[in-house]
C-alpha positions in Angstrom: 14.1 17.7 19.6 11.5 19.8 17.7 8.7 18.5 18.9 9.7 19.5 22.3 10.8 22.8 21.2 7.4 23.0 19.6 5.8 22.1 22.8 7.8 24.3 25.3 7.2 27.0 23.2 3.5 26.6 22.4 3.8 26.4 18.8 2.9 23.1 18.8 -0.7 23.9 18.7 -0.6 26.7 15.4 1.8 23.8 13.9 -1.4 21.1 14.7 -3.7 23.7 12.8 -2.0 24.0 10.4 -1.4 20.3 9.9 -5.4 19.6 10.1 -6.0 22.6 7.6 -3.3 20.6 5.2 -4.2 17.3 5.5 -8.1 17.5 5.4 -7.1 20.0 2.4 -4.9 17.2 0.8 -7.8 14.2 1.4 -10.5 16.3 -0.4 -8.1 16.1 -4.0 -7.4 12.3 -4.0 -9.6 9.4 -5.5 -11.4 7.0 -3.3 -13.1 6.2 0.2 -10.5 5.7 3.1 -9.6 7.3 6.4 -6.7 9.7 7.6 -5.5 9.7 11.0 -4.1 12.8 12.6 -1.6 12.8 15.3 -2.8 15.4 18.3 -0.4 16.6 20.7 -1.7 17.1 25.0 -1.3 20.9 24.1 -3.4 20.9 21.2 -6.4 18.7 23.6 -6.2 21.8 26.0 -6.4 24.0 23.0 -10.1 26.1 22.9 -9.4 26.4 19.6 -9.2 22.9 18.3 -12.8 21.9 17.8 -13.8 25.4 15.5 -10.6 24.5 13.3 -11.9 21.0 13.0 -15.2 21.9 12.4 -14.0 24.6 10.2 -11.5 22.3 8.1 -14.3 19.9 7.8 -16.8 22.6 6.3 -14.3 23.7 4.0 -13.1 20.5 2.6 -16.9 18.4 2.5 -14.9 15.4 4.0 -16.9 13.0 6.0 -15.9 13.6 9.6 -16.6 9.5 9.8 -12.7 9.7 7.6 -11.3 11.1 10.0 -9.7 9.6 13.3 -7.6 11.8 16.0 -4.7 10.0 17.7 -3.2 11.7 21.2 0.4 11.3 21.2 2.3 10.8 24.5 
């Protein structure tokens, strides 16, 4: 039910934002080489402001963008 309330909304996509922001943030602090995969909802695809807040989460943090994979849920 939240998702969708998320979605009908449209606060799905500051929620997404937020969630790459965190996560990238959260990677940069731990130990070792591995990946992190992010779930990406069809509202945040459309989004024009996706790529600048992956781009920008990815300058901040230094993480190799080759970490990171994007999933599109359903």
């Amino acid at each position: 039910e939240f998702l969708g309330i998320a979605e009908e909304t449209g606060l799905i996509v500051q929620m997404g934002e937020f969630v790459i922001r965190r996560a990238l943030s959260e990677m940069a602090a731990w130990k070792g080489d591995f990946r992190i995969s992010i779930n990406l909802s069809p509202s945040q695809i459309r989004s024009v402001d996706l790529l600048p807040t992956i781009a920008e989460a990815i300058a901040e943090t230094g993480i190799d963008p080759h970490r990171i994979e994007f999933e599109i849920t359903e």
